[in-house]
N, C-alpha and C positions, 0 to 999 in steps of 0.2 A: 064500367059500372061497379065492379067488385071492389074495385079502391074506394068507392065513397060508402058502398057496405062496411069495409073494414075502417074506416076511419069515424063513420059513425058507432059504431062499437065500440071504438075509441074513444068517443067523446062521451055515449054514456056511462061505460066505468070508470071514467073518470069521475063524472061526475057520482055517481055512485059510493066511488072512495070518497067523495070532498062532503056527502051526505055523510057516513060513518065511519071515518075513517077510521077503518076496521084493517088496517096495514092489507089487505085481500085483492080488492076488485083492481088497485094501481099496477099487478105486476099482469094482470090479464090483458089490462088496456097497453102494456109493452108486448103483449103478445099479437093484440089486434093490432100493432100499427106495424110490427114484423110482416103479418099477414096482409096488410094494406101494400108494403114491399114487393112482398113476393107475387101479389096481383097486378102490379107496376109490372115487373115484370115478365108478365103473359103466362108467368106457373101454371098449373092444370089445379082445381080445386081443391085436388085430395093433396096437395104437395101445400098450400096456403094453410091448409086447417092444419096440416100437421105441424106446419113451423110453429103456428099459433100454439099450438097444445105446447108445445117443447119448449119452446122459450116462455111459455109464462107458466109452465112447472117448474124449469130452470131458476128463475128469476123467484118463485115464491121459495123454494127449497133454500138455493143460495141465500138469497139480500133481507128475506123476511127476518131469522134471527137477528142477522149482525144493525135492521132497522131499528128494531123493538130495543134492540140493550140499548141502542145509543139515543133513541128519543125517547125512551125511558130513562135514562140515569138521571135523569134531574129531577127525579121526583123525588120530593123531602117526605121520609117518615115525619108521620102525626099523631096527636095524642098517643095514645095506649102503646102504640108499634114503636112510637121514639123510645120505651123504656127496654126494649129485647137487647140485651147484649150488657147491660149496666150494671153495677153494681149496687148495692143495698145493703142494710142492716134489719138483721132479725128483731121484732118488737115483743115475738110471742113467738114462744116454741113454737115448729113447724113439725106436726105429726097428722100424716095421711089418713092415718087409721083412725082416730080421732075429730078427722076434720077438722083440726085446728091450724090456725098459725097465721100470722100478719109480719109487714114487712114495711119500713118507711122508706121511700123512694121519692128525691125532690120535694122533699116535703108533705108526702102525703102516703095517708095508711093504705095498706093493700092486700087485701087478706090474699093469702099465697100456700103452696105445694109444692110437696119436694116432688121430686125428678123421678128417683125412684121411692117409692110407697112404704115399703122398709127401716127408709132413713128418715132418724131424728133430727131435724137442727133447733140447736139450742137460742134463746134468746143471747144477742149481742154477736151472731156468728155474721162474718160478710158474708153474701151470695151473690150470685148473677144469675140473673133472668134471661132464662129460656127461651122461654115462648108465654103466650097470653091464651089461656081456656075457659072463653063468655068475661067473668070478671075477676078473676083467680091469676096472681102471677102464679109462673110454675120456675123454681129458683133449684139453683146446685150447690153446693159451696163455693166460693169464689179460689179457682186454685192460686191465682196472682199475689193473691198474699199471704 
């Protein structure tokens, strides 16, 4: 009877994962079907639940990162996040203390921030983009050219 407890177990995180696949509940159901195993084999309970625990801490610890980069890497930056790393030209002095400064990138204006607060950049200067804060590029000089 503990094989079809464990393999029901099984079959709800599974289904669990296939509701969110939230990368989570799929390495617990490789734990419950470990533990459906080990009840196969006439284990004593406290030997079933442990396998269970171990192998689906095992299995989230190990497989979870190396899951997430790889059915992740195919997601294409969009809008605003395609510009992080690009280059531009300055439109308007970029001075922090001021709150000034815009930037044209792909053809469009973008009012921007230097990196550090201190530093001027002059109109016509190249930069690259940072990072994105609300609606603000925040830009450094471009050391590349």
């Amino acid at each position: 009877m503990a094989v079809l407890y464990w393999l029901i177990a099984a079959a709800v995180l599974l289904i669990l994962e296939l509701l969110t696949m939230g990368l989570t509940t799929i390495w617990f159901a490789g734990g419950a079907l470990v533990g459906a195993l080990t009840a196969a084999l006439h284990l004593p309970v406290g030997v079933q639940v442990a396998a269970f625990v171990v192998v689906s801490v095992v299995l989230l610890i190990v497989t979870r990162p190396l899951a997430k980069k790889y059915l992740n890497s195919r997601t294409v930056k969009t809008n605003a996040d395609s510009l992080v790393g690009r280059s531009c030209i300055v439109t308007q002095t970029i001075d922090n203390l001021r709150a000034e400064g815009q930037v044209t990138i792909m053809g469009q204006v973008w009012t921007a921030r230097s990196v550090q607060d201190e530093q001027i950049l002059p109109k016509d200067t190249r930069v690259k983009v940072k990072s994105i804060s609300g609606v603000k590029l925040i830009v450094e000089p471009d050391s590349e050219r």
